[in-house]
MARBAKE-458564 format. One record per residue (C-alpha): residue number from 0; residue in one letter; x, y, z. Coordinates in steps of 0.5 Angstrom, whole numbers. Each point is the difference from the previous one (the first is absolute). Layout:
! residues N
+-----+-----+-------+-------+-------+
:   n : res :     u :     v :     w :
+-----+-----+-------+-------+-------+
: NUM :   A :     X :     Y :     Z :
...
+-----+-----+-------+-------+-------+
END
This chain:
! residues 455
+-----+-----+-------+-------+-------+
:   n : res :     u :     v :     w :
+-----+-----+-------+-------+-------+
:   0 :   X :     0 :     0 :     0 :
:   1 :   X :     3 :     6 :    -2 :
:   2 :   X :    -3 :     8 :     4 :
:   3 :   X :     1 :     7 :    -2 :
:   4 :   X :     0 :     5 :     5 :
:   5 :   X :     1 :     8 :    -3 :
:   6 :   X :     1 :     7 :     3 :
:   7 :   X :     0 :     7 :    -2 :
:   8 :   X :     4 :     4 :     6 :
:   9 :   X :    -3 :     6 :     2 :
:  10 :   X :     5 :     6 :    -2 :
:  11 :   X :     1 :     3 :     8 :
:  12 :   X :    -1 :    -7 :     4 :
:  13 :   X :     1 :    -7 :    -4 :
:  14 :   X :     0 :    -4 :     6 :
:  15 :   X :    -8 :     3 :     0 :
:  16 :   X :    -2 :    -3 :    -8 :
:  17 :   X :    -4 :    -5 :     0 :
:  18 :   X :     2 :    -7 :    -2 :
:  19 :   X :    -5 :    -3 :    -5 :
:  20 :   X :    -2 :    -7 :    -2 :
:  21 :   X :    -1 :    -2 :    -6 :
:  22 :   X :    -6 :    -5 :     1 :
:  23 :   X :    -4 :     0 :    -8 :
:  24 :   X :     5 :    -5 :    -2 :
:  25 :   X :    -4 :    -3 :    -8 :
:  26 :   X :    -4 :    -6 :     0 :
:  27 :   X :    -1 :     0 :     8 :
:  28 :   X :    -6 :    -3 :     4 :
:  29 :   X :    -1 :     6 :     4 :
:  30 :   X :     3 :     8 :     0 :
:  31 :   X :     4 :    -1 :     6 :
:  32 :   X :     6 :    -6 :    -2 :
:  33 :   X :     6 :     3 :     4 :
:  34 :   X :     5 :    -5 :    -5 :
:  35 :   X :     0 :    -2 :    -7 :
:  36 :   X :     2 :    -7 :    -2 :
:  37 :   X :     6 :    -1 :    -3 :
:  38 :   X :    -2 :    -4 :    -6 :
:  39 :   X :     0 :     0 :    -8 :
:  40 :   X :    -3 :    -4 :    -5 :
:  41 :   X :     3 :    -1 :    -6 :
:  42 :   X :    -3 :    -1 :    -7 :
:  43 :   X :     1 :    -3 :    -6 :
:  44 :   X :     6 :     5 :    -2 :
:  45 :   X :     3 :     0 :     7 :
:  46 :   X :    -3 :     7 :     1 :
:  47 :   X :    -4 :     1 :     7 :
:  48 :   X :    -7 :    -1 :    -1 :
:  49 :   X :    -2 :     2 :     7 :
:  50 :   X :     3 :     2 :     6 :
:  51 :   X :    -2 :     0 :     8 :
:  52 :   X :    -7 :    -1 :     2 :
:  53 :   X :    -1 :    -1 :    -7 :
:  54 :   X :     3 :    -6 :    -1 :
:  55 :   X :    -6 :    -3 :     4 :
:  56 :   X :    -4 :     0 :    -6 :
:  57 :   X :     5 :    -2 :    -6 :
:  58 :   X :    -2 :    -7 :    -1 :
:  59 :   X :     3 :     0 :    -7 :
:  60 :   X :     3 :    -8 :     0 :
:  61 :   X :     5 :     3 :    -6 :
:  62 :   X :     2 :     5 :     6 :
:  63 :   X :     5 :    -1 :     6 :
:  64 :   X :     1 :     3 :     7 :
:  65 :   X :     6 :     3 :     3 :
:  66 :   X :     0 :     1 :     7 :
:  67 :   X :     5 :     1 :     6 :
:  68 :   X :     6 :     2 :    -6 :
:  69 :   X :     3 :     6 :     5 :
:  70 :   X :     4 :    -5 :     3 :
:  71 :   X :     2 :    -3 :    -5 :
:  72 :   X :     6 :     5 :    -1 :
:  73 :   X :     3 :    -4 :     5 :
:  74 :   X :     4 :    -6 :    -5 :
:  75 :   X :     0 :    -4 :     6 :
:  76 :   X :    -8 :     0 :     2 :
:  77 :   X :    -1 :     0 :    -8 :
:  78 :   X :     5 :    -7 :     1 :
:  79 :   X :    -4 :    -3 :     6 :
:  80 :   X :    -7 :     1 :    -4 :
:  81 :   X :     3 :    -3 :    -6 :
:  82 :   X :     3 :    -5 :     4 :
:  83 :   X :    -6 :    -2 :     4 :
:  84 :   X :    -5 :     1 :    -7 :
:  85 :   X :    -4 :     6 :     2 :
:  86 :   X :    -5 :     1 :    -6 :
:  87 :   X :     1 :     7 :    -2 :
:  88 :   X :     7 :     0 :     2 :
:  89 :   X :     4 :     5 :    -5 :
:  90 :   X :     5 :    -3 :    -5 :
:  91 :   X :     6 :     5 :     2 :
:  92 :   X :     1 :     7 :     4 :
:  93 :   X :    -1 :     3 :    -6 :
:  94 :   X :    -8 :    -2 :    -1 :
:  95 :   X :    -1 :     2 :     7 :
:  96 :   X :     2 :     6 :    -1 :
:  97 :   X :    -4 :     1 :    -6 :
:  98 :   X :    -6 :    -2 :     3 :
:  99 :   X :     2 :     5 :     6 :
: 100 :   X :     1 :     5 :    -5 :
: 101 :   X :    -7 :    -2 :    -4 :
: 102 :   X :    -4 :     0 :     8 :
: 103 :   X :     4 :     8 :     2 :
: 104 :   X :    -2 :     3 :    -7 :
: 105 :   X :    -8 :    -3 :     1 :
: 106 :   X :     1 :     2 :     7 :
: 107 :   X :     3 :     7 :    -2 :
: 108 :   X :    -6 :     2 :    -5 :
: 109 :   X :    -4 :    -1 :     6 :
: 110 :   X :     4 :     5 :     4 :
: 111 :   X :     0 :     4 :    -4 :
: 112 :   X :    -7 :     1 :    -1 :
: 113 :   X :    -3 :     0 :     6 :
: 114 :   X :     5 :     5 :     2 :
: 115 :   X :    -2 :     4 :    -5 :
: 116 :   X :    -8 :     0 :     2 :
: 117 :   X :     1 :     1 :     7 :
: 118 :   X :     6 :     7 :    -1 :
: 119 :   X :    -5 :     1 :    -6 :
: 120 :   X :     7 :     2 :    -4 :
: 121 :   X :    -3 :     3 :    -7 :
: 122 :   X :     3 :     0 :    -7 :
: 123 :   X :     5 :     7 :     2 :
: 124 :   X :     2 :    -3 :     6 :
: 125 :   X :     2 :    -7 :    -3 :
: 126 :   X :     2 :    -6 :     5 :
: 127 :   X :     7 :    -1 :    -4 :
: 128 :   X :     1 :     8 :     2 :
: 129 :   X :     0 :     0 :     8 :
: 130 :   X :     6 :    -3 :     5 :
: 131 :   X :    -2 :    -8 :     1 :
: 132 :   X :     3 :    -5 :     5 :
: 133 :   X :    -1 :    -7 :    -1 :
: 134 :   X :     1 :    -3 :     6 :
: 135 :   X :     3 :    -9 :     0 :
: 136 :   X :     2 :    -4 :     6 :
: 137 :   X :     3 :    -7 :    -1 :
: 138 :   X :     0 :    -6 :     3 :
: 139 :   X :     5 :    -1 :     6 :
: 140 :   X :     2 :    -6 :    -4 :
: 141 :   X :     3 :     3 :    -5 :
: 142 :   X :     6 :     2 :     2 :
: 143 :   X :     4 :     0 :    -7 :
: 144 :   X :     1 :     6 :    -4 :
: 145 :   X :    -2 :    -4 :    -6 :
: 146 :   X :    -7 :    -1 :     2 :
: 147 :   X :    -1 :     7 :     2 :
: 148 :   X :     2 :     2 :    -6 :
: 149 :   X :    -3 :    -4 :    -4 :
: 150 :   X :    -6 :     2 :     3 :
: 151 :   X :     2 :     7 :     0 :
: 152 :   X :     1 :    -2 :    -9 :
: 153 :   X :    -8 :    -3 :     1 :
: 154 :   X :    -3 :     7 :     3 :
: 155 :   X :     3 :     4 :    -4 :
: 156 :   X :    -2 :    -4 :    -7 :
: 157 :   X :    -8 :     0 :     3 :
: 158 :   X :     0 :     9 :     1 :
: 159 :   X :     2 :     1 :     7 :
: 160 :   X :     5 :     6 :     0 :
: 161 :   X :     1 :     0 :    -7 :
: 162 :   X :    -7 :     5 :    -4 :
: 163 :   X :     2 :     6 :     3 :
: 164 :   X :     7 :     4 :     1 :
: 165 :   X :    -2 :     1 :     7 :
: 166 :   X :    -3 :    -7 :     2 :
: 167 :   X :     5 :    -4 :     4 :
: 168 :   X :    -1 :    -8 :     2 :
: 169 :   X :     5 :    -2 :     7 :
: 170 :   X :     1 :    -7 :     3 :
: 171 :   X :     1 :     1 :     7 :
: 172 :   X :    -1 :    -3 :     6 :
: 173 :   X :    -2 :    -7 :     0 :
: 174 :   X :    -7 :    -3 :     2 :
: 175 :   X :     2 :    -1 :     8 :
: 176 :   X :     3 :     7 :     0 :
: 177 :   X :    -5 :     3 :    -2 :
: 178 :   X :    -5 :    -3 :     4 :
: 179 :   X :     5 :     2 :     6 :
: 180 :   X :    -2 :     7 :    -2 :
: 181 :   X :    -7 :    -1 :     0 :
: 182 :   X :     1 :    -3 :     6 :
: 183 :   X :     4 :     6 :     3 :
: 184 :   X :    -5 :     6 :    -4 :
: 185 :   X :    -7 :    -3 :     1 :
: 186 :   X :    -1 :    -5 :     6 :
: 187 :   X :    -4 :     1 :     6 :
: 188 :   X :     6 :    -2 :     5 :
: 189 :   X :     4 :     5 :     3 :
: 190 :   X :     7 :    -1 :    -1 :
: 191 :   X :     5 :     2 :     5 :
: 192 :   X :     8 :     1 :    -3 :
: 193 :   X :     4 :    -6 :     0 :
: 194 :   X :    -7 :    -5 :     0 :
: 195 :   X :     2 :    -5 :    -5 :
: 196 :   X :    -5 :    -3 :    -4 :
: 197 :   X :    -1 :    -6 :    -6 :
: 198 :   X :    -4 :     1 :    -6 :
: 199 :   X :    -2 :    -5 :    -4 :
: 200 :   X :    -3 :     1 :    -7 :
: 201 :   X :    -4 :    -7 :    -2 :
: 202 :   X :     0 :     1 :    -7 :
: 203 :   X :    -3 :    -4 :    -6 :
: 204 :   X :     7 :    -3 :    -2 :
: 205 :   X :     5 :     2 :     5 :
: 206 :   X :    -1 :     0 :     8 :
: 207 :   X :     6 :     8 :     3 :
: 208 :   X :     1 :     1 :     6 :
: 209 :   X :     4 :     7 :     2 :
: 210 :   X :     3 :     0 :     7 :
: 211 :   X :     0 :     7 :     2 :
: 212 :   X :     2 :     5 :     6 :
: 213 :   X :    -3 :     7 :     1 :
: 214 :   X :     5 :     5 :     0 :
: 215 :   X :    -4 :     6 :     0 :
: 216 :   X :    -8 :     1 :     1 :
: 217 :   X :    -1 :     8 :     0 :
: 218 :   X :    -5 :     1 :    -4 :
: 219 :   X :    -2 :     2 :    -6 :
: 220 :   X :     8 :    -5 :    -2 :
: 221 :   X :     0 :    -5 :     4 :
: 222 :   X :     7 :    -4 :    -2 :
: 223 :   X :     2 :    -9 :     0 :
: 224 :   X :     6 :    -4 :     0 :
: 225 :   X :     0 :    -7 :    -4 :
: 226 :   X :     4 :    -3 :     6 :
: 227 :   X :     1 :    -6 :    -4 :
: 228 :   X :    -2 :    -2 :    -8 :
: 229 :   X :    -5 :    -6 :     1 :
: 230 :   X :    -1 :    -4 :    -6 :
: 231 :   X :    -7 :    -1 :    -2 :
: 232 :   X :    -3 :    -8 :    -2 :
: 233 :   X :    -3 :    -2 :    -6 :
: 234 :   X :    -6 :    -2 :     2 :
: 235 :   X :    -7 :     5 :    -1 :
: 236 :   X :    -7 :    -1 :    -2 :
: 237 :   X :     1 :    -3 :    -6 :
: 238 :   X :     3 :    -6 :     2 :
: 239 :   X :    -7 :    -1 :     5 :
: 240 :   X :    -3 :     0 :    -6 :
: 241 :   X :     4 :    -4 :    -3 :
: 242 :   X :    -1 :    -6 :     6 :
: 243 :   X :    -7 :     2 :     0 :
: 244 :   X :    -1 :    -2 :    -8 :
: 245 :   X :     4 :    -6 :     2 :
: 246 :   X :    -4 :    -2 :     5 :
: 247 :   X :    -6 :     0 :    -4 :
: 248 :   X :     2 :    -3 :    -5 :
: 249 :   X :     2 :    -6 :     5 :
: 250 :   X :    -7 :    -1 :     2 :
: 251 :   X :    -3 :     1 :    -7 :
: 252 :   X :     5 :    -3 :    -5 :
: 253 :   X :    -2 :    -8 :     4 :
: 254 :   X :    -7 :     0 :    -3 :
: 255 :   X :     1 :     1 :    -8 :
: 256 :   X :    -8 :     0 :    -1 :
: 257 :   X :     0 :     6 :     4 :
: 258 :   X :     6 :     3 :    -3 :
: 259 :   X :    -4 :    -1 :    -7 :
: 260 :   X :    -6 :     4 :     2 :
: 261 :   X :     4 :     6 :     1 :
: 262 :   X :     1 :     6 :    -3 :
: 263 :   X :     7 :     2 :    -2 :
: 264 :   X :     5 :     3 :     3 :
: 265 :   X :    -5 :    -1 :     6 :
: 266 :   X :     5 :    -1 :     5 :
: 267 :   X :     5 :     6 :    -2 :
: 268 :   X :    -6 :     5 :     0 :
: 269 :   X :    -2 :    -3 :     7 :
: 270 :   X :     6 :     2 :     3 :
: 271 :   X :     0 :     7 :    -4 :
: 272 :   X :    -7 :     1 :     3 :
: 273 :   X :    -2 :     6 :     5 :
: 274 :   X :    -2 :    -5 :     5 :
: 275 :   X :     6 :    -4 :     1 :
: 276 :   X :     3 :     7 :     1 :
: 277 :   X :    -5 :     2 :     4 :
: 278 :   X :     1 :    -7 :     4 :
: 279 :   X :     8 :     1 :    -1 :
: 280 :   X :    -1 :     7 :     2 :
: 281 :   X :    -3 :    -2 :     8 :
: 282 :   X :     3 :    -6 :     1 :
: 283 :   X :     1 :    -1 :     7 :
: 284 :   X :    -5 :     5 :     2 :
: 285 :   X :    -5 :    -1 :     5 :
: 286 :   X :    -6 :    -1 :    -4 :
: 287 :   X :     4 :    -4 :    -5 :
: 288 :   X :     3 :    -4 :     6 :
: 289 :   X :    -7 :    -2 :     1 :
: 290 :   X :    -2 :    -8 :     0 :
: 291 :   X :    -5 :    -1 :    -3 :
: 292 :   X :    -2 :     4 :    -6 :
: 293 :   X :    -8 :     0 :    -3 :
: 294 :   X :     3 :    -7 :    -3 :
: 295 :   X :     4 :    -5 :     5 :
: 296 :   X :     7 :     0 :    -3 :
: 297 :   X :     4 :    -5 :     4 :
: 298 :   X :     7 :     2 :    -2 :
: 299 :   X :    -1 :     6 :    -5 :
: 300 :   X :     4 :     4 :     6 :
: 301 :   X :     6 :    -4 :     1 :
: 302 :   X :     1 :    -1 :    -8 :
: 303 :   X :     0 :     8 :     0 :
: 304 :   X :     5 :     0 :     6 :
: 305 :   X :     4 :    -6 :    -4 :
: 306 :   X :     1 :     6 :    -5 :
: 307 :   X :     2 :     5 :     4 :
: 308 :   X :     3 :    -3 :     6 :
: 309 :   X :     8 :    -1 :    -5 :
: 310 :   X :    -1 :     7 :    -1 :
: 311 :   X :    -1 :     3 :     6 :
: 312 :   X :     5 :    -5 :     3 :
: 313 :   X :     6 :     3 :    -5 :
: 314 :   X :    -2 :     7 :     2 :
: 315 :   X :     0 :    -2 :     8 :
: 316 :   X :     6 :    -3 :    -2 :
: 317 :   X :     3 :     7 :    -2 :
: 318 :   X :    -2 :     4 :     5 :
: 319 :   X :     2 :    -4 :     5 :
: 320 :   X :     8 :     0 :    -3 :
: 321 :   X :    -2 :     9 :     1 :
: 322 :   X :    -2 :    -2 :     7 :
: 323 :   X :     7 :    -3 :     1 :
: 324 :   X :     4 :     5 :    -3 :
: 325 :   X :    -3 :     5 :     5 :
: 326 :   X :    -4 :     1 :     6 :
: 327 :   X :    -6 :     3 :    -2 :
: 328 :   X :    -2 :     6 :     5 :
: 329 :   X :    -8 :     1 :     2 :
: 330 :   X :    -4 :     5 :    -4 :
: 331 :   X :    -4 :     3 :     6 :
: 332 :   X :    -5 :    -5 :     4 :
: 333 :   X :     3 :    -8 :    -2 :
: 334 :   X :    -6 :    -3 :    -3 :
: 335 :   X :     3 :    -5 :    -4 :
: 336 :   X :    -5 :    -4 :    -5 :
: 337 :   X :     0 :    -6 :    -3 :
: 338 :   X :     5 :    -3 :    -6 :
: 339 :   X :     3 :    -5 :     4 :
: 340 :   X :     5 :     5 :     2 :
: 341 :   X :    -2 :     0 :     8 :
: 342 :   X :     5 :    -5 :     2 :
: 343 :   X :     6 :     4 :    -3 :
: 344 :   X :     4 :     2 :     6 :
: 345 :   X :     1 :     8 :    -4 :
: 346 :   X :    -7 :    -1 :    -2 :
: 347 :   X :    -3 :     2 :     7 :
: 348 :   X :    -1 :     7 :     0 :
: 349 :   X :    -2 :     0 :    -8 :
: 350 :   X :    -6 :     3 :    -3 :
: 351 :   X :    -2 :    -3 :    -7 :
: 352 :   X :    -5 :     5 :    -4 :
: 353 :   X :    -2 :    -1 :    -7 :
: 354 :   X :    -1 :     7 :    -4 :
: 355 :   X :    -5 :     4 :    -1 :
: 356 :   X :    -1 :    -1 :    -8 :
: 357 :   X :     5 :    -7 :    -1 :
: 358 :   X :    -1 :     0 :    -8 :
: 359 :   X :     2 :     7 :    -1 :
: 360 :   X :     6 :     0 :     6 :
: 361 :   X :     5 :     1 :    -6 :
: 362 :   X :    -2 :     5 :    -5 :
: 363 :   X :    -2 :     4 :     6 :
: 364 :   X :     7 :     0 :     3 :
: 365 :   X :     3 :     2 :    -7 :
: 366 :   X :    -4 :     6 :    -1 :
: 367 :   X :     0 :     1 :     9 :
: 368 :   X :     8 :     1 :    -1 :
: 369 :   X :     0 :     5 :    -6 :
: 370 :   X :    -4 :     4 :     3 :
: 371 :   X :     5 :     1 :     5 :
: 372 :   X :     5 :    -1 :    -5 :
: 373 :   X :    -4 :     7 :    -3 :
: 374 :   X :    -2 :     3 :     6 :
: 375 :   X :     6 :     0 :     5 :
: 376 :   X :     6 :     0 :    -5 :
: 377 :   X :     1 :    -7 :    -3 :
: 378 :   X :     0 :    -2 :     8 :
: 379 :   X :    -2 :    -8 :    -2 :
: 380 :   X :    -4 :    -3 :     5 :
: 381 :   X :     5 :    -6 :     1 :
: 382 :   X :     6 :     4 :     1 :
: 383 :   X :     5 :    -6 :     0 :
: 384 :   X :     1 :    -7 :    -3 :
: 385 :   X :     3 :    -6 :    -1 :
: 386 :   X :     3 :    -1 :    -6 :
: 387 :   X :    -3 :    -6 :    -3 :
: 388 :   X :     6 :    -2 :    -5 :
: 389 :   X :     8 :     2 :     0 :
: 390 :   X :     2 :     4 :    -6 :
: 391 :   X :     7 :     2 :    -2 :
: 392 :   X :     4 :     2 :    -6 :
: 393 :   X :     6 :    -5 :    -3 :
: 394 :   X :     7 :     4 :     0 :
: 395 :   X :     6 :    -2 :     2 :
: 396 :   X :     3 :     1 :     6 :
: 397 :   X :     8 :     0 :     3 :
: 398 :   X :     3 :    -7 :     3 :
: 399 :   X :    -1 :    -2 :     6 :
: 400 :   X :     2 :    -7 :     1 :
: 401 :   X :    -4 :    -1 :     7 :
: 402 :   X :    -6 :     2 :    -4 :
: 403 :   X :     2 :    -2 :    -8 :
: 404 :   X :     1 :    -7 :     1 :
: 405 :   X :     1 :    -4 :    -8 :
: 406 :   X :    -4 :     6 :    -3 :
: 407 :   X :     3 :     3 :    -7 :
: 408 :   X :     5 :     5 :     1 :
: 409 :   X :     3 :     5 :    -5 :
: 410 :   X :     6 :     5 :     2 :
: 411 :   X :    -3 :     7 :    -3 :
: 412 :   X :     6 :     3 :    -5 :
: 413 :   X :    -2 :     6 :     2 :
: 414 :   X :     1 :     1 :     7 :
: 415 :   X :     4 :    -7 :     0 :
: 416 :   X :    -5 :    -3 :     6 :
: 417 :   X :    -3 :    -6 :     0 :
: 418 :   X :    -8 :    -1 :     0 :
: 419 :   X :    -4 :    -5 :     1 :
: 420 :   X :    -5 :     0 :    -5 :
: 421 :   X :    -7 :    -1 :    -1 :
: 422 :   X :    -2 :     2 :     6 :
: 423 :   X :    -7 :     3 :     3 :
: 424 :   X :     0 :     6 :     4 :
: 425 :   X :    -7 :     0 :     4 :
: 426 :   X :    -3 :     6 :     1 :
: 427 :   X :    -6 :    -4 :     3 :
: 428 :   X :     0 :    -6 :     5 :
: 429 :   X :    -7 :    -4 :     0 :
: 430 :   X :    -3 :     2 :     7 :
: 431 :   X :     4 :     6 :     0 :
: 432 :   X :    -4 :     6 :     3 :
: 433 :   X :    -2 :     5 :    -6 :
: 434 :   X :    -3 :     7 :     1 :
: 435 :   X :    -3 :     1 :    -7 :
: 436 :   X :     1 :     8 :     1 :
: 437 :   X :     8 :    -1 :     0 :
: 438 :   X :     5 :    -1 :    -7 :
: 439 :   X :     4 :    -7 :     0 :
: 440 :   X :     5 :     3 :    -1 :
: 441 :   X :     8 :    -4 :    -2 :
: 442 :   X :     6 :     3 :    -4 :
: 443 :   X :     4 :    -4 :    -6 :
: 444 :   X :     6 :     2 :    -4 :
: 445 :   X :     3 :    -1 :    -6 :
: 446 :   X :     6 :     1 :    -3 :
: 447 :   X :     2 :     2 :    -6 :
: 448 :   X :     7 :     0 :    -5 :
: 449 :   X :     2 :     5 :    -1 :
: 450 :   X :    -3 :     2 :    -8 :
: 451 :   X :    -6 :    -5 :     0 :
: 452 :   X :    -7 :     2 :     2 :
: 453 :   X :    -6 :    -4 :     2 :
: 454 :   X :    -3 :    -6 :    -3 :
+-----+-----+-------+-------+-------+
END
C-alpha cells in the first residue's frame, strides 16, 4: 500500500500548514481510502491497464497482475522470490524497476490532479511553475546505495521532480525514522530530555525499528538522536497475505468438486477483499478475539493467530536485541501493555503506544521534518544519526609496515617515498554518528611532474 500526504507551508508559521491527506484514490469503494494498492496490471503489450483499486475490476485473462514490485529493487529479495517460485516475482531488478517507475507515473498524475483541485491552480499559474517538493522514504533494509539510486532513477523517470524547474524529489529519512519524527511532533506522550524510546513501523513489505534519545523537547523544535542503527526485517502485511491465500487453498485444494465449482482466481480476490483487510486490520481486537461468531467456527481463530504468531514473533525478537542494547527508562506512569515484552528485565517501566494514525505515521513525519526544516533554518528533527553504510575514497597511502601487510607497493618517483596503493580513506565509518547539517570534509593531494598536466 502506498500513502500520500502534502502541505503548502504558510509563509509566517510553516509549522501551522495543515498536512492534507490524499483519500480520492481512483476506483476505490469509499471516499475515505488513506493508501492506495501498490498493483499493476498489465495488458497485452506490456502497458498498465490499470492500477491500484482499479485492479480489482480487470478481470481480462490476457492481463497479468504485479503487485509488491517495490522490494523488489533488492536483488536478494527478487533472488529469495525466485527462489521460492513467488508467482508474479519480476524477472530481474530491471523489471521491477519498470513496474516501480509504471505504478509512481500513475501515481504522479493523480497527485497531481488532486493538488491542482484542491489549490484551485489555473492556467496562469500552472503546476510546472510553483516551487514542489517531493518527499520519499526507504526501507531500513535498503542499505545499499544502488538500490537507492536505482530508485531515485524510477521517481525521477515517473515525473516527480522533473515537470517543473523548481520542482525537486528527495530521498531522505528511512520509514523508521520518519515514523520517530511523527513520534516525537504528534503524540499524545510528554517526553522529557534524555527518554529514549523504540519506534516500529510494521509495513507491507519490511518491518523498521528507530531507537531514538531525545536530546531537545523545547518546543516548537523538538530534537532526536539515533542511538544506534536497527536493521529492519523483512517480514510485513504481504506475507499475512500470502500465508492466509496458503491456508486457504490447504482447505480448498482437497476437495476437487468444490475447486471445479469455483470461479477463477477465487482465492487470490478473496485474499484482496475489504473483508479479509478488515478481519487482518482488527485481529487481535476484543470484539474479533470473540469466541463464537454468529456461526460457530471452531479454529478459525487459532489458524488466523498461526498466520501472525511468526511475524510477530520476528519482530519480538528485535525489540528484545533493543532492550538488551540499552535499559530503557519509564516514560511517565509504568504501565506496560502486553506484546509479550513484560518478563524483560529493562521492559518493566515500558509504555507500548500505538500511533494515532499508524497508516500514514511515515508521509506525515516526511512533511513534519520539512517544515521544521523551513520554519527553524533547516534544523532536522533527527539532529543525528548513524550511519547505515561505511563510505570512503581509493587513494594511495604512505607504507606502514604495521598497517600494510602484503599489499601492493610502488616508490613514487617524485617525491621518492614508497606507497601502498589502493587504499581506502573512509570518511564515514558504519555506526559513526552523523550531523546532517556539518560537511565531511577530507584533504587529497596529488603531485605532479613538472611539464605534465591532469589527466
Amino acid at each position: 500500500m502506498s500513502g500520500v500526504a502534502w502541505a503548502r507551508p504558510q509563509a509566517t508559521n510553516a509549522l501551522q500548514s495543515p498536512i492534507q491527506v490524499i483519500h480520492n484514490w481512483p476506483g476505490c469503494s469509499t471516499r475515505n481510502e488513506q493508501k492506495v494498492p501498490t498493483c499493476l496490471v498489465y495488458g497485452r503489450h506490456e502497458r498498465p491497464t490499470s492500477w491500484g483499486f482499479i485492479c480489482e475490476d480487470d478481470d481480462d485473462f490476457e492481463t497479468k497482475r504485479r503487485e509488491f514490485f517495490k522490494i523488489f529493487l533488492d536483488k536478494m529479495n527478487l533472488l529469495e522470490a525466485q527462489i521460492k517460485g513467488l508467482q508474479g516475482a519480476p524477472e530481474s531488478v530491471a523489471q521491477a524497476q519498470k513496474f516501480v517507475t509504471d505504478y509512481l507515473s500513475e501515481v504522479y498524475v493523480h497527485v497531481k490532479s488532486t493538488i491542482e483541485h484542491q489549490t484551485g491552480i489555473g492556467p496562469f499559474t500552472g503546476w510546472k511553475d510553483l516551487a514542489v517538493e517531493f518527499l520519499f522514504s526507504v526501507p531500513t533494509t535498503w542499505r545499499s546505495f544502488k538500490i537507492i539510486n536505482t530508485f531515485k532513477e524510477a521517481i525521477k523517470n515517473a515525473g516527480f521532480g522533473a515537470e517543473g524547474p523548481r520542482h525537486v524529489a528527495t530521498v531522505d529519512l528511512t520509514e523508521s525514522e520518519a515514523a520517530a519524527v511523527a513520534t516525537i511532533k504528534s503524540t499524545a506522550i510528554t517526553f522529557e530530555k534524555d527518554d529514549i524510546f523504540l519506534s516500529v513501523d510494521a509495513g507491507g513489505g519490511t518491518t523498521d525499528f528507530a531507537l531514538m534519545q531525545v536530546v531537545e523537547t523545547k518546543e516548537p523544535f523538538p530534537t532526536l538522536k539515533q542511538l544506534t542503527q536497527v536493521d529492519g526485517v523483512g517480514i510485513g502485511s504481504t506475507l499475512i497475505d500470502r500465508a492466509f491465500l496458503d491456508l486457504v487453498e490447504d482447505r480448498v485444494f482437497p476437495f476437487s468438486e468444490l475447486v471445479d465449482q469455483l470461479p477463477p482466481d477465487c482465492i487470490e480476490k478473496l485474499v484482496r477483499s475489504d473483508k479479509f483487510r478488515t478481519a487482518k486490520h482488527k485481529f487481535g481486537e476484543r470484539v474479533y478475539n470473540a469466541a463464537v461468531y454468529k456461526l460457530p467456527m471452531e479454529g478459525v481463530g487459532e489458524d488466523m493467530q498461526s498466520i501472525f504468531d511468526p511475524h510477530i514473533n520476528s519482530m519480538l525478537k528485535k525489540i528484545r536485541e533493543q532492550l538488551d542494547f540499552v535499559r530503557l527508562k519509564a516514560f511517565g506512569n509504568p504501565q506496560v501493555q502486553d506484546l509479550s515484552l513484560n518478563p524483560h528485565p529493562n521492559a518493566v517501566h515500558i509504555k507500548i503506544v500505538q500511533a494515532h494514525d499508524p497508516q500514514l505515521v511515515v508521509v506525515k513525519g516526511l512533511i513534519l521534518d520539512r517544515l521544521q526544516k523551513l520554519e527553524s533554518g533547516d534544523k532536522p528533527v533527527l539532529a543525528t544519526r548513524k550511519a547505515r553504510a561505511s563510505y570512503g575514497v581509493m587513494c594511495k597511502m604512505k607504507y606502514n609496515p604495521q598497517i600494510h601487510f602484503q599489499e601492493e607497493l610502488k616508490t613514487d618517483p617524485l617525491d621518492g617515498q614508497v606507497y601502498a596503493m589502493s587504499q581506502i580513506d573512509w570518511l564515514i565509518r558504519k555506526g559513526d554518528d552523523i550531523d546532517p547539517n556539518l560537511p565531511i570534509i577530507s584533504t587529497f593531494n596529488q603531485k605532479i611532474a613538472k611539464g605534465s598536466t591532469l589527466a
